[in-house]
N, C-alpha and C positions, 0 to 999 in steps of 0.2 A: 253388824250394821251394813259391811259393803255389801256381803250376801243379799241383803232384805233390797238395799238398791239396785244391784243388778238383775237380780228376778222382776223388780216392776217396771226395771225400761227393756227385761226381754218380752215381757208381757205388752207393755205399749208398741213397740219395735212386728210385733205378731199382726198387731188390730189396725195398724196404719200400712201396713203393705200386704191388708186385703186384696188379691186380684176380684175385677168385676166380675158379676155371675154370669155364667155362661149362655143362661137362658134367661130371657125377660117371661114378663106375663104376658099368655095368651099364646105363647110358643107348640108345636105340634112335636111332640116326642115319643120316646119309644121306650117303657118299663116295665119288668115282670109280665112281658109276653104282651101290652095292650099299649095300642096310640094313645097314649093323653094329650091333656092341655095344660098347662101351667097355669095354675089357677094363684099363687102369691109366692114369696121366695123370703125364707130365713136365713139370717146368720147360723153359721154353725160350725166351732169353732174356728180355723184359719180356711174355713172353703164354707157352702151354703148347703141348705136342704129345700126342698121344693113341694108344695100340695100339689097333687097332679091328680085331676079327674080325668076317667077312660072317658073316650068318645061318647058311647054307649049313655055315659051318665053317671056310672059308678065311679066312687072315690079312693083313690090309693094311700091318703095322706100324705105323711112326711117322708120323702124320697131321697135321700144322701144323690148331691150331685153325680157321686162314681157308681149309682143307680139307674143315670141315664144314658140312652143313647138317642144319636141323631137318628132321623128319618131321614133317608136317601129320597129324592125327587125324581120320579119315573115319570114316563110317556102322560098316562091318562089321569094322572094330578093334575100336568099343566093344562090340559084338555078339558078337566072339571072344572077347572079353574078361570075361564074366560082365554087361556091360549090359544093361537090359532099356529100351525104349521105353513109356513109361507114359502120356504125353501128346502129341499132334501138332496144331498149326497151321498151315496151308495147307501147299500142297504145294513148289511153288518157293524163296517169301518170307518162311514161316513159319520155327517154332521146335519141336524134337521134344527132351522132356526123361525124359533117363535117369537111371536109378537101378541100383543096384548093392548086394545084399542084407547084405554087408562092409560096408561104406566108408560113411561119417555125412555124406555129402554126395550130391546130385544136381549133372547136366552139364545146363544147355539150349544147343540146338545149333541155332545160327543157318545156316538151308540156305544162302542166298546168301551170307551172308560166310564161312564155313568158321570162323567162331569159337566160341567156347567158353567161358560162364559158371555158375563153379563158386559153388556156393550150398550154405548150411550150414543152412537155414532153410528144406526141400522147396521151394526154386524163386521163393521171393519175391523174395530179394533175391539179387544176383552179388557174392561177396566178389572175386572176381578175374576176369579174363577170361585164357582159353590158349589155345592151336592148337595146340601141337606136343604129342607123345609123351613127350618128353625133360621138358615142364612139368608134366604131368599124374606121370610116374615122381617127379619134383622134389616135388608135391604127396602123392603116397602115402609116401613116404620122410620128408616131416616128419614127418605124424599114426604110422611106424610101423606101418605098413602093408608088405604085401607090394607093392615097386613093380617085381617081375620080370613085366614083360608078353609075350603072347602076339604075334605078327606075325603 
């Protein structure tokens, strides 16, 4: 009987310190070689699985979370995207910071590291730093913002 007990509060102990999914819907990712989109998210068992339609159209199905990876945010996303380049320092090592004529925040964009410091404050201060696609969606979706981007 104590067996039969402690396997059902190791079992409730599993479902209540679900961490959140890593990706919402509509998130832009990268599996089995194609961008998708996150098209719904399942439980599965102590982590989630994901439908992920390629850009293209075509469907991946069910995707095990440790099936995806980030998409890293390069130059001519933010460019398809409605960014504009307003400032640039050097060309390799420097930093080139965007603005967006929407959105109450500027990107500066570190060329060598591929990172990305988002600032609320035109570019003095970085409240966070991001690289992927999926962080920056993450970011447009809190402030209520349109976070459906372009690829």
């Amino acid at each position: 009987m104590d067996i039969f007990i402690f396997r059902k509060v190791k079992r409730m102990a599993q479902k209540e310190f679900r961490k959140p999914p890593r990706y919402m819907v509509g998130d832009i990712v990268y599996s089995h070689g194609f961008i998708c989109i996150v098209c719904s998210i399942y439980p599965f068992n102590i982590d989630y699985s994901y439908d992920l339609k390629v850009i293209d159209g075509q469907g991946l199905g069910k995707i095990c979370q440790n099936d995806i990876m980030h998409v890293h945010i390069w130059e001519e996303f933010l460019k398809k995207n409605g960014w504009t380049c307003y400032r640039s320092e050097g060309e390799c090592f420097g930093h080139r910071w965007y603005k967006h004529q929407e959105y109450p925040f500027t990107l500066r964009y570190n060329n060598f590291l591929g990172i990305i410091g988002v600032s609320f404050n035109d570019g003095k201060d970085d409240t966070v730093m991001i690289k992927c696609v999926d962080e920056l969606q993450h970011i447009l979706f809190g402030l209520q913002l349109d976070s459906n981007l372009k690829i």
